[in-house]
N, C-alpha and C positions, 0 to 999 in steps of 0.2 A: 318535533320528533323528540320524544323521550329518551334519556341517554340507554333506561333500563329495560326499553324495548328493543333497543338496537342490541345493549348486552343479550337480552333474553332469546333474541333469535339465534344468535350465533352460538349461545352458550347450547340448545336444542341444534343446532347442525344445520340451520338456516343457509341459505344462500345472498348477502346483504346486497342488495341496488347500490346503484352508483349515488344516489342523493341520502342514502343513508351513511354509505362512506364520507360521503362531502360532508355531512353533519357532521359525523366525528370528530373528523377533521379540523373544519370550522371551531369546534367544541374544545378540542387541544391550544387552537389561535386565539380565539377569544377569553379563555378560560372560564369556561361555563361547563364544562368537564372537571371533575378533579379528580384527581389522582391517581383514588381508588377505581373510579370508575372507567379510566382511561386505560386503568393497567389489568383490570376486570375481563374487557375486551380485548385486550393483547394476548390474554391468557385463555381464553376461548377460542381467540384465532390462532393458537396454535395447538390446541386439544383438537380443533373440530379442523381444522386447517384452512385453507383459501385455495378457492377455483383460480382460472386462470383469469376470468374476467374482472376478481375481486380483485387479483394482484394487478393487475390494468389500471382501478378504479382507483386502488389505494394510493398507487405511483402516481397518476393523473392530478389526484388531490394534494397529493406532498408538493408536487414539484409546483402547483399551479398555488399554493399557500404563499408563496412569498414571490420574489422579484426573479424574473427568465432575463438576464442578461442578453444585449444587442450587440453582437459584432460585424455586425452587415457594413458600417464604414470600413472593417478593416476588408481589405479586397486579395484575401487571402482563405485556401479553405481551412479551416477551423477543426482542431484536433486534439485528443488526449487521452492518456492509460489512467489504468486506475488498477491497480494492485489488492488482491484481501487480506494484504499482509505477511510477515513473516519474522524470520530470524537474518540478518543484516543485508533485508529485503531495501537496496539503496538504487535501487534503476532509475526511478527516475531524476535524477540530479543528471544523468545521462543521457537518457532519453530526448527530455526537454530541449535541450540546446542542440543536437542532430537533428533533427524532426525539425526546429526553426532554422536550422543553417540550411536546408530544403526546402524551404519555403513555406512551411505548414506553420498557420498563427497558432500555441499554445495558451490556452487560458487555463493553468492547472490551478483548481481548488483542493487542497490537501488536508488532513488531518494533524493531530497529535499521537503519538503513541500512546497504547493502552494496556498493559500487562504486557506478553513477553512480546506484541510485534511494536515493532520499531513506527514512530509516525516522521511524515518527509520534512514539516514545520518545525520541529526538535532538531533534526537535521543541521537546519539551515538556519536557526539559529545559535549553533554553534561555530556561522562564522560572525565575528563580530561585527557589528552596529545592521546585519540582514533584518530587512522591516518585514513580516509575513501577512502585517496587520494596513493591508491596502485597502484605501477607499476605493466606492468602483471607479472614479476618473481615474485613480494615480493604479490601478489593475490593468486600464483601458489605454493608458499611454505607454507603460512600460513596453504593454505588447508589440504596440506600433514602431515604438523603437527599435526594439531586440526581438521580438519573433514570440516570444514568452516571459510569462509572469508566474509565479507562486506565490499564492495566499491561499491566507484560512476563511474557513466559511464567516457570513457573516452572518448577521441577526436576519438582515431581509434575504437569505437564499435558504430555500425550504425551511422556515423558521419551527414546521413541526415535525420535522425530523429529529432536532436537537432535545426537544422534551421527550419524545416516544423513545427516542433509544435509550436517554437516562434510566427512566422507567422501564426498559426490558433489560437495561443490564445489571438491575436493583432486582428483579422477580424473575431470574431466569430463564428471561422467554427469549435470550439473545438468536439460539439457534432454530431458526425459522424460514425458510427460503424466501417465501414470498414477501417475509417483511426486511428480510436482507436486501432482495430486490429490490424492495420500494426505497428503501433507504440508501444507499447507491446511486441508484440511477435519479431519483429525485435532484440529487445534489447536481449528477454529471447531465442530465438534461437542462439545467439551468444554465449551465455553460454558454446555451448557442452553439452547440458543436455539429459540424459535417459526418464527423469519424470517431470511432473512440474505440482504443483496442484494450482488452483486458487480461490482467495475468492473476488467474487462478491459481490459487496455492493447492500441493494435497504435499499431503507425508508428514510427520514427528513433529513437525514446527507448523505446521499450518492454522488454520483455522479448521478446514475440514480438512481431516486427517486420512480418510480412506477416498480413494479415487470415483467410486459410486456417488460419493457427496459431494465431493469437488466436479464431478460432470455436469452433475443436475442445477448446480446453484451457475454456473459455468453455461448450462444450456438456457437455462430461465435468464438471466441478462442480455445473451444476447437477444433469444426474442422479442424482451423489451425495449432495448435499446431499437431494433430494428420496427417493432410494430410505433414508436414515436419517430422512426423519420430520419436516426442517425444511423449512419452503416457503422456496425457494430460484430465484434470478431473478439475471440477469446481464446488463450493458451492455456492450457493448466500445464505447470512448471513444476520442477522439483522442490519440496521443503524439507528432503529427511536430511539435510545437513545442512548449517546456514551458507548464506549465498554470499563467495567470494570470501577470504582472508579476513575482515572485523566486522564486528556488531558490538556497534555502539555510537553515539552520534558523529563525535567528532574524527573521531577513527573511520567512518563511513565516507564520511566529506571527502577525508585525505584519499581514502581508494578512489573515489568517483573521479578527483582532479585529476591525481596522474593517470586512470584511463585515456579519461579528455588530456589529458598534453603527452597521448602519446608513450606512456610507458608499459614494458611489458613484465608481466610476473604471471606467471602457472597459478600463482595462488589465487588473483581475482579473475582466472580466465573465465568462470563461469558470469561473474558481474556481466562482465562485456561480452558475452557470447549472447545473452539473455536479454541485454539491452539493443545490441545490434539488432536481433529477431524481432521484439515488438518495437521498434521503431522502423524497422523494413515492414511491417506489416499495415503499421497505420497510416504510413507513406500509400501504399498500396490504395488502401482506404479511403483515405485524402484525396485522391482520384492524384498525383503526379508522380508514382511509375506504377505499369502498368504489369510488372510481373513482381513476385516478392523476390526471387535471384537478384533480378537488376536491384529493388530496392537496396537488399542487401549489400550489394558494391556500392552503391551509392551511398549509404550511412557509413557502413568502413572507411571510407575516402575521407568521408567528415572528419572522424577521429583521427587519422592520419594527416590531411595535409593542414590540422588545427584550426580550421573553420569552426567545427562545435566549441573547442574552447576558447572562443573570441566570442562566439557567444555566450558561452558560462561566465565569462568574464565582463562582458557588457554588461549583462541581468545581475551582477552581482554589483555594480557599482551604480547600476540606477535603484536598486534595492535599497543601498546603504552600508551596505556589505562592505571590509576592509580587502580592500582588492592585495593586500600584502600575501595573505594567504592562498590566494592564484599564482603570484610571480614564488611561493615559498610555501607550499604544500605543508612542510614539517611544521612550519608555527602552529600549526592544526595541533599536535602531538605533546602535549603535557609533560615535561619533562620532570618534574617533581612527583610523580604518580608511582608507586610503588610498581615495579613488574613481577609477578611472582608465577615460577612455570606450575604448570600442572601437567605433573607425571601420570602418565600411563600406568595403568593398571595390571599390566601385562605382560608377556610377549605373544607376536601374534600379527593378523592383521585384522585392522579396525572393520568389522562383519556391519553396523549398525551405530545409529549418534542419536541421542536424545535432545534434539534442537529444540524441542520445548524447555528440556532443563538450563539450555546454555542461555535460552532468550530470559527465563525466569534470574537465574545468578548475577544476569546482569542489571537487571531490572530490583534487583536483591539488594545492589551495590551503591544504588541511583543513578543508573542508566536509562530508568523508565518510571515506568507509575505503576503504582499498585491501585489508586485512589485518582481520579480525575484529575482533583484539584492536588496534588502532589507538584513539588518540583521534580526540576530532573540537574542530574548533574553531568553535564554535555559534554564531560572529558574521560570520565570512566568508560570503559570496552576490555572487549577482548577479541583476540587473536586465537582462529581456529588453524592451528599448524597441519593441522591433520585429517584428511578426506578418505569416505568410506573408500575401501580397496589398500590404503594404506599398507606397507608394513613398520612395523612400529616394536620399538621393545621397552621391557619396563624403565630403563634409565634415559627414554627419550621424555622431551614434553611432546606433548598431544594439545597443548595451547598454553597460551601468557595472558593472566587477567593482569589490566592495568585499572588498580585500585587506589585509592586516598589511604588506607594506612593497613596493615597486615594482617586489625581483627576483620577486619571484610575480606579479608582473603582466607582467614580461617573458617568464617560464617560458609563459604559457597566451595573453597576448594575439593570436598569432597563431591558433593553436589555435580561440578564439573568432573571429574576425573570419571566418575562413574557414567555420567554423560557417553564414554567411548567403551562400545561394546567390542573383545575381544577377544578375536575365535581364532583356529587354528586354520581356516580355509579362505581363500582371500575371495572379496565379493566382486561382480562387476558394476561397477557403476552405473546409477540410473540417468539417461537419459535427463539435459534439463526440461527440454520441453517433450510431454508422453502424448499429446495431443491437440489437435486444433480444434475447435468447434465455430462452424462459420452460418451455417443456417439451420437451424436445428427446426425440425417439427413440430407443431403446438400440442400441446399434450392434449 
């Protein structure tokens, strides 16, 4: 099959078969495809768009390109979230460790960040000596030990995932459903997984920023999740302000532990309100409790009587991880890093927050990437002191960037300041989670 017949139908509004998808496919693995014509097709199937059976076909063939992971020895049911990212979007470093101090084995495969949202492998390698880079035995034993593991993909899990998205983030075909879908779920059906619960972003910091886009990309996985045999459930969550008190690696870690050992602060209540949810939910999922309340009590307990942070702690020391930073949170915390506040613009109370601009400033600073192959620098963050409904006046700060020297706080401090919208009438707060999506319809 000709790469340019396959183009040719789709680019006319074709409907492609399932063995001309596997061609493709194949065609991207083999590299008998190049480039052009790989990104040819990408961009056809988002002009012409993809049926529901295409988006089946595609996912079928992503996921079935490389290696489907066996966890059938481990005699535990098999579970995991997956996030579409955000602005100091750090759940699962919480998640993870509740969900296994209940019984649920995690095999979570994680990213890197990529522009303003935050990846959970940057994360975790800002505790020092955390390996993310597991073979599958040393992925395979971790879990058995502690309940869960985190690592990054590898070459054999959906290996043609990793070249098509290059290529649609190179030709702007990233926003796409049905190839968000395939890409996704490609990864997380490799897992072996029983359950898998997901947290859809919508608002200012999101990927999809209006709630109409976040439903449908939100409805489309779970059906595929569930048409491949995983019980699959999904929250779209709030993004118009980042989630919890920092955004930025190592400043995320530090909130995630003292959740896990138990400390209380207003400012990350929404961290742990939103981790406790979906991990009461894919409990639920998991088939071991049988209503999401109960689960509910059941994961708070966790974080309470420090079962989950025995487990965070475990996984951190079969990782390689410097367990110093469990028993002392603050070594997390940079002390040589400039703090510099960023005032308010105003008086008033905060109406609105441009959590794209905060996730970009940090990202600005080397908190993220702008470029794939970029480093990052896992000690710069900042600190959002301030939550829409706020009142606030001009000689307050509204956040503390901790930066490496003061022209990087020159570079983004306006950037940030303006970030906080400032009106005269105080807003209510939006809800974290606006809705569940648990069986949706096929379109």
């Amino acid at each position: 099959m000709r790469p340019q017949e396959i183009i040719a139908k789709k680019r006319d509004g074709g409907e492609l078969s399932d063995a001309e998808i596997r061609a493709f496919i194949d065609g991207v693995c083999d590299k008998s495809w190049a480039d052009y014509q790989i990104s040819a097709l990408i961009m056809a199937m988002v002009i012409r768009g993809l049926s529901l059976a295409e988006q089946d076909a595609i996912t079928d063939a992503m996921l079935n390109s490389g290696e489907v992971l066996d966890f059938s020895s481990i005699n535990k049911p098999k579970g995991d979230k997956h996030s579409t990212g955000g602005v100091g979007d750090k759940t699962s470093l919480v998640i993870a460790p509740i969900v296994a101090a209940c019984g649920v084995a995690v095999p979570m495969i994680s990213g890197r960040g990529l522009g303003h949202t935050g990846g959970t492998l940057d994360k975790l390698e800002a505790i020092p000596g955390y390996n993310v880079k597991l073979t599958t035995e040393e992925f395979h034993n971790v879990i058995e030990k502690c309940g869960f593991a985190m690592t990054g993909q590898t070459a054999e899990i959906a290996p043609a995932d990793k070249k098509i998205y290059a290529l649609r983030d190179a030709t702007a075909t990233v926003p796409c459903i049905p190839l968000i879908v395939a890409s996704i779920m490609s990864k997380k059906l490799a897992e072996g997984l029983d359950a898998l619960i997901l947290d859809v972003k919508t608002g200012s910091g999101a990927f999809m920023q209006t709630l109409e886009d976040s439903t449908a990309l939100a409805e489309a996985l779970v059906l595929t999740g569930r048409k491949f045999g995983v019980r699959t459930e999904a929250v779209i969550s709030d993004m118009s302000q980042p989630l919890g008190r920092y955004v930025g690696n190592a400043v995320e870690v530090y909130e995630c532990i003292q959740i896990l050992k138990g400390e209380s602060d207003d400012s990350w209540a929404d961290t742990k309100e939103l981790s406790v949810e979906l991990s009461a939910r894919l409990l639920v999922l998991a088939g071991v409790s049988e209503s999401v309340e109960a689960a509910r009590q059941v994961a708070t307990s966790k974080l309470t009587d420090g079962t989950a942070f025995e487990k965070f702690r475990e996984n951190v020391e079969l990782q390689g991880g410097d367990l110093a930073v469990c028993d002392d949170p603050e070594l997390l915390i940079d002390r040589d890093l400039f703090r510099v506040e960023i005032k308010a613009t105003g008086d008033g109370f905060v109406t609105a927050i441009d959590t794209l601009a905060i996730g970009n400033a940090v990202c600005e600073i080397g908190g993220g990437r702008i470029r794939a192959d970029d480093k990052v620098d896992h000690a710069v963050g900042y600190e959002s002191l301030s939550r829409i409904g706020d009142k606030i006046s001009k000689a307050e700060p509204a956040g503390l960037l901790h930066c490496r020297s003061l022209e990087q706080a020159a570079f983004v401090e306006s950037q940030l300041a303006n970030a906080y919208v400032i009106g005269n009438t105080p807003q209510t707060r939006t809800p974290i989670i606006s809705q569940v999506i648990s069986s949706p319809k096929p379109k």
